[in-house]
N, C-alpha and C positions, 0 to 999 in steps of 0.2 A: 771446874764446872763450866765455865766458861768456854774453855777449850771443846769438850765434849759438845756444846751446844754450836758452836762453831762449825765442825767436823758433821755435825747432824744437816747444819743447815746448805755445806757445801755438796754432801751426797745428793741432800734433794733436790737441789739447785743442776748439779749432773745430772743426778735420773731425771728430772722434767727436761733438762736439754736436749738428750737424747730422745725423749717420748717426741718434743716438738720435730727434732728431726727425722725421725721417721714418720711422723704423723702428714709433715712437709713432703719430703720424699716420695710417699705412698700417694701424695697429693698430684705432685708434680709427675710422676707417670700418668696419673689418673687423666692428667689435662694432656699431659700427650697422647695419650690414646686418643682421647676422646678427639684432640685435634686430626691425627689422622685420621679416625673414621670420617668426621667431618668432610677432610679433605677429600679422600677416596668417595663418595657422597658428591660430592662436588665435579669430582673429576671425572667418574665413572657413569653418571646419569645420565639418561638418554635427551636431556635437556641442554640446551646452551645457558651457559649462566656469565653474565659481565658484569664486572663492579667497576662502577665510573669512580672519580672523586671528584667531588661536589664541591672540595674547599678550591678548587683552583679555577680558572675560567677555561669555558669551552667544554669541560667535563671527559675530561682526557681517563682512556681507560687502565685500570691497574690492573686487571686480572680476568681473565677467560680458562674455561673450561676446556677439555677435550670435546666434548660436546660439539662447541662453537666452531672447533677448528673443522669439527668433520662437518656440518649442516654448511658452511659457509666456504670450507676452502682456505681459509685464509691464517695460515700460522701466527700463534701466540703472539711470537717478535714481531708479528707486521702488525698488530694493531695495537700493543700497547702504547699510551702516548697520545694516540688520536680519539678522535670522537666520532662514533660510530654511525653520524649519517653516512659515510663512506658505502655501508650497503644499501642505502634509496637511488644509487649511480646517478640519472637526470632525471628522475621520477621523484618527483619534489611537488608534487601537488595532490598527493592522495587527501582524501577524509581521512584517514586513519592517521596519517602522519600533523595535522592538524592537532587534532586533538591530544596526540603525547604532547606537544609541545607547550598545550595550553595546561594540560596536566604537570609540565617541569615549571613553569611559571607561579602555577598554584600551590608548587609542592602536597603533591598528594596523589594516591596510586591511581593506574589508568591499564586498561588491558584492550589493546589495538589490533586487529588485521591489517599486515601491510603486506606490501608486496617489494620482497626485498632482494639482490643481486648478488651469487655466488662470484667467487674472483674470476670463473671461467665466463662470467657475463650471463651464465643463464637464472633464471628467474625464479625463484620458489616465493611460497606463503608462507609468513612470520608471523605464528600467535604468541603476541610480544606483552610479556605482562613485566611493568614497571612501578619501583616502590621505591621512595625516598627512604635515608636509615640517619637519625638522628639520634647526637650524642647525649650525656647524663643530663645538659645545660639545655635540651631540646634543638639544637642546631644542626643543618641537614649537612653531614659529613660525607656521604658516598650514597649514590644509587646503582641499586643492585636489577638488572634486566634481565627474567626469564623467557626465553624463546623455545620454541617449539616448531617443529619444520611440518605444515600440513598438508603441505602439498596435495597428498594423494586425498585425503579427506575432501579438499576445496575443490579439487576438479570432479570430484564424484560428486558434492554437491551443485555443484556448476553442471556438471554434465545432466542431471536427473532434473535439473527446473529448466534449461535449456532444452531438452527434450521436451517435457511440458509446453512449453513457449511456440514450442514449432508443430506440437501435435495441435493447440488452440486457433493457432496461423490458418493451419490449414483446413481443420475444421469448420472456422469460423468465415472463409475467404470463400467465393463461388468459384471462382478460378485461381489457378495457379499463378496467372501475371498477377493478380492481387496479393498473393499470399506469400510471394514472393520474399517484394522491400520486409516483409514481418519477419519471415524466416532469416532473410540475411540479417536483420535489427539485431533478434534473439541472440544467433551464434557469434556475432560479433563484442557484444555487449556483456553476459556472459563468459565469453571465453577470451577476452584481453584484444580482438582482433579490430584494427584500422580501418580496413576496409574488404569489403566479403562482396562478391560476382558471381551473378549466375548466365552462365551460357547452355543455350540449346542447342541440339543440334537440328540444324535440316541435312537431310537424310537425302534429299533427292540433289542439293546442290555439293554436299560432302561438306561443307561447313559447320565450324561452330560461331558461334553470333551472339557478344554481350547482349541480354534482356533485359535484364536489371541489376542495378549495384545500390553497395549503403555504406555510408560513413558519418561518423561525428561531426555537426554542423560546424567546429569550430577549426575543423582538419579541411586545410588549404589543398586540393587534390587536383585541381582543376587540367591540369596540363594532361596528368597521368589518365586520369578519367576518359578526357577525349581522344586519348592514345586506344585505349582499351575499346571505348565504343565506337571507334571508327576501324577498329582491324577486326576482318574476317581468319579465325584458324583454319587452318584444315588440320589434318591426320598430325600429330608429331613437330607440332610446331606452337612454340612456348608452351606453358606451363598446359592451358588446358588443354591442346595439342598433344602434349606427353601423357597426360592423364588419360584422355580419348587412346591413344596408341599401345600404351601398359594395360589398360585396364584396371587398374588399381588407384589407390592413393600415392598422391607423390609430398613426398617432404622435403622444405628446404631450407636450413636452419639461418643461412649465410647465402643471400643473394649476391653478393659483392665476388663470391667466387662461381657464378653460376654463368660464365661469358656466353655459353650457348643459347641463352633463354634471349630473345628480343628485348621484352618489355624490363629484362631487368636493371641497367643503367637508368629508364626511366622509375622504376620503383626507387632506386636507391637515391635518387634525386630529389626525389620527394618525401626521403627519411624513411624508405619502409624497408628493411632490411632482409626479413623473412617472408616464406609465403609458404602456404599448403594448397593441396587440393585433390579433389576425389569424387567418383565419378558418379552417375543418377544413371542407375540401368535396371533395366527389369527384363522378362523374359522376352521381348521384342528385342532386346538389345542396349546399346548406349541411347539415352536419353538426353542426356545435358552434365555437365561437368560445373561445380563450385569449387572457385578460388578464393584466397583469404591469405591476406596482406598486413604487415605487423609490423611497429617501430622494434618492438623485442625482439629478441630471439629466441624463441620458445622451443624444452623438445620434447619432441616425441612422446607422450606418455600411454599407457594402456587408457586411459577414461576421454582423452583424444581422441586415439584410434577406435575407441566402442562409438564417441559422438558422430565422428565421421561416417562411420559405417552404419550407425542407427540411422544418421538425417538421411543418408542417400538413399537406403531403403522407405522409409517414409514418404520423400519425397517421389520414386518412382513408382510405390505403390497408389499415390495419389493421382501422377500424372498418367496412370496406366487405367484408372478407375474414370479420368476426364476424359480421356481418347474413347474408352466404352461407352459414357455418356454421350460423347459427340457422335459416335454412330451410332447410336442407339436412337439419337436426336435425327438425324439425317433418315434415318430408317422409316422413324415416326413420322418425318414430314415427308417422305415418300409415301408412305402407304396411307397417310391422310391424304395428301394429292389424289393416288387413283382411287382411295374409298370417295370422294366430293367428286371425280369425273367419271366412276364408271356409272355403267346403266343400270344396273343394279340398286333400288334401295338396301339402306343399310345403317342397322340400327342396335346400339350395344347396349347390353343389359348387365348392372351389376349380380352380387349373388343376389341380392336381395330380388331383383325381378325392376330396378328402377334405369331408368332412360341414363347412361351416361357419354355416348353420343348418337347425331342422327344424323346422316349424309345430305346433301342436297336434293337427290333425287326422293329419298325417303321421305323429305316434305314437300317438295313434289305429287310425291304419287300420294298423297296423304292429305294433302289440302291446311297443310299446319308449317309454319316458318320454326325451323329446326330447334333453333334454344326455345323454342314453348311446348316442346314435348321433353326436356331435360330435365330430370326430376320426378320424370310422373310414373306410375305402374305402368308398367307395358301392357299387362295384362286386362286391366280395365280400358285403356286405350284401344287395344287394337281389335278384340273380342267384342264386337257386337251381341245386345239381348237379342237381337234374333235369332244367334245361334246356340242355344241353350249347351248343346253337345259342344261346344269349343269353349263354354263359360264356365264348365263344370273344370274345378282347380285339379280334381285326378284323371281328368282325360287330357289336359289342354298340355298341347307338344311342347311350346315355351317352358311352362312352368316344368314339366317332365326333364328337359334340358338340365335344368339347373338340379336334379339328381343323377345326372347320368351320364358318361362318357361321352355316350354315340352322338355321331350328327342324324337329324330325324327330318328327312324331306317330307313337305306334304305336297300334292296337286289333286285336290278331288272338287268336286263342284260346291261341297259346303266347304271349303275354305277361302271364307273371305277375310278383309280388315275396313274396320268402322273408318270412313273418311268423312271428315266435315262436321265428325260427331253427328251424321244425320243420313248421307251416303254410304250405301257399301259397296268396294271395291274387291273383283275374285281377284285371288291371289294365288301363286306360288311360291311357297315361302321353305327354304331351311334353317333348320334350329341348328349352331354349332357351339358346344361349351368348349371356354376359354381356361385352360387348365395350366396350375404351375404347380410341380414341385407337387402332386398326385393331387390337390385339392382344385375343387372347381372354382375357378373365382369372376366368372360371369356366362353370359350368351351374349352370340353373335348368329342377329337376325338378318336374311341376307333376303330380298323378293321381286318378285315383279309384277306387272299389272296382265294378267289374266282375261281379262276383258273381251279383247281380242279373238285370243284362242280357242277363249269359249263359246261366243257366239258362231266362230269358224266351224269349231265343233258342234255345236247345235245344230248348223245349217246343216251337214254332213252327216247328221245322225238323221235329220228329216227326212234330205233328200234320199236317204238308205231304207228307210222308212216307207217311202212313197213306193221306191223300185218296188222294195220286197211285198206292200199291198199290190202293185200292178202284175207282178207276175204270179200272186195268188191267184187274182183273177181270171188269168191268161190261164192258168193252170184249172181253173175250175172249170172253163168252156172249153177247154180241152175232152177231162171226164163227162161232159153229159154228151158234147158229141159222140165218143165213144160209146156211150148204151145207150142211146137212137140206133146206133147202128147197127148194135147186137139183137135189139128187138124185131120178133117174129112177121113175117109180109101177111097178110090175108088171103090174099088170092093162092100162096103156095101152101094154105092151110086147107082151103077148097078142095086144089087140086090134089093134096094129099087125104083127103076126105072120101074122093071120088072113090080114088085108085081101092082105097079100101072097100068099098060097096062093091064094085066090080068084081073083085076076087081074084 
């Protein structure tokens, strides 16, 4: 019996061994799978993933992604071991990078924007999200750093408030040399750059000619600066020279190999390595050319090339809008000149029918100091109640103006204007509407004093007056001599009397 229970208990002792090993078995694939998916997960993510170890100092790294190697350039082998400020290169005073560090001190998660260096030197955005990983005991074993390369994200959003920044500049600026220092602030400040230049051109001496420059008050520049604003370009000479010459944007990632440029030995003196620039033209032509100066070396991206090419057309649509105003200004103050010295009064009328200006002569000939007829009805002003027929608002030519294309000359004897609000003055007066864009949007009264002509005229209608009574007269002593003359003699009535009785 004993045996038997023996023999029972070794079977089951077997079959549960094997149940455990295969239970194990089925286990330990289970974890290998699972591990590689993990892995592949890990490796195959469009994310950089770095796991530091925490237990040792300096926080040297054990493990990177494929991810990592593509965003940054820099194989597996070459960073394991080290500690990953490696990509802040001398850029070691960001806010963002501040804050991770106070974050590794705190132990506890932190998600940064930095701006971090591929092994080729150039520059992308690192959305760096960092998480301490502690063991069963609570103790920080390893940090594990999520990156994300934004690049294109950050320059679209750079580029789209930067554009804002220079539409406000220039909005907000009365000129252009004001709006200038704003404009170069924005695309500087925004888009990584050291220092930004704007040159115009004078067109008549063939130069370009620094106007204004901008840089970070704590960037030493001083040498390069009066390099820049003491040289005149012309055509093809340094950077804005080349820009003027191409017509286009010029890029240059690496001043240090650029021997043909002038200013560039002194750029690179003063730590600015890179430089772009691109031209301000509008349909007159070149306008003015911005350059932009850089300790990085930044390149080329499409949300650069759209910045550049948005700010230039802004900017020449602006500077193309202030040339129309300045002659539009010039025009105004020409034609206000000969409106205050011709002989002519002259006196403008909004639609409304109100004074909005009055020449010299028109207060003048008016007997009123010009801004105290500015603001009034023309039409109670200048229409005297003696002339009923010029008061009436559907006969009165003024007021008709302001419905009607035509210019409407008057000169008749009843057109006068009230002077002195007690005198009246004859006049010759034309109505002309002032028309834009098909709608009437005032009159322009143009006259003169009458006075003269009229009494000229009067005399001349008298003196015609007189003749033509005098030769009535002449003319009526005329006819009665004439039938005196035709009337019968007596005496040959006699003698024709006689001859009759005689027979």
């Amino acid at each position: 019996m004993g045996f038997l229970i023996t023999m029972a208990a070794a079977a089951l002792s077997l079959t549960l061994g094997w149940a455990c090993w295969l239970l194990a078995r089925r286990w330990a694939r289970h974890m290998m799978v699972s591990h590689v998916i993990r892995e592949k997960a890990l490796t195959l993510g469009p994310h950089g993933i770095i796991i530091a170890d925490a237990t040792r100092p300096d926080f040297p790294v054990m493990y990177v992604n494929r991810a990592f190697e593509k965003i940054t350039g820099y194989a597996a082998a070459e960073v394991l071991g080290k500690n990953c400020r490696f990509l802040e290169g001398t850029d070691t005073d960001q806010k963002g990078l501040q804050e991770l560090r106070r974050a590794l001190r705190e132990q506890r998660d932190c998600r940064v924007l930095l701006r971090n260096y591929r092994k080729d030197g150039s520059p992308f955005w690192n959305d760096l999200f960092v998480a301490p990983v502690r063991n069963d005991m609570g103790r920080i074993v390893q940090v594990v750093a999520i990156q994300q390369d934004v690049t294109e994200r950050e320059q679209t959003t750079r580029r789209l408030a930067t554009e804002s920044a220079i539409i406000r500049a220039l909005a907000e600026s009365p000129s252009l040399y004001e709006a200038a220092p704003r404009v170069l602030q924005a695309i500087c400040e925004a888009q990584e750059w050291d220092l930004g230049t704007f040159w115009r051109l004078d067109s008549r001496a063939g130069i370009l000619q620094c106007v204004d420059q901008w840089h970070p008050a704590e960037l030493e520049l001083q040498d390069f600066e009066n390099f820049i604003r003491e040289t005149t370009v012309t055509r093809d000479m340094g950077i804005p020279g080349h820009v003027w010459a191409k017509g286009e944007q010029v890029w240059l990632p690496d001043l240090t190999k650029e021997s043909n440029f002038p200013e560039a030995s002194l750029a690179a003196q003063a730590g600015l390595v890179s430089a772009c620039g691109f031209p301000i033209a509008n349909r007159r032509g070149l306008q003015g050319v911005l350059v932009f100066y850089s300790r990085r070396i930044w390149p080329l991206s499409k949300n650069l090339l759209l910045l550049m090419v948005g700010t230039g057309a802004q900017i020449s649509h602006y500077m193309e809008r202030e040339q129309v105003m300045i002659e539009q200004k010039e025009l105004t103050i020409l034609e206000r000149g000969l409106a205050e010295f011709m002989g002519e009064g002259l006196i403008a009328l909004d639609r409304e029918g109100y004074c909005i200006y009055v020449n010299v002569t028109a207060g003048k000939l008016l007997g009123y100091h010009p801004r105290t007829l500015l603001g009034q009805n023309a039409h109670e002003v200048l229409h005297p109640a003696a002339s009923p027929a010029a008061c009436e608002p559907d006969r009165c030519p003024i007021l008709l103006s302001l419905q009607s294309t035509r210019a409407v000359h008057v000169d008749d004897s009843g057109a006068v204007f009230r002077r002195n609000e007690r005198d009246l003055l004859p006049v010759a007066y034309t109505t002309s509407p002032i028309i834009d864009h098909d709608l009437i949007q005032g009159v322009v009264i143009t006259f003169v004093d009458a006075s003269a002509r009229r009494a000229e005229d009067e005399r001349l209608r008298r003196a015609l007056q007189e003749k033509e009574e005098e030769i009535q007269r002449i003319q009526q002593m005329i006819s009665q001599s004439q039938e005196i003359k035709h009337q019968a003699n007596p005496s040959d009535l006699l003698i024709e009397k006689i001859k009759k009785l005689l027979g």
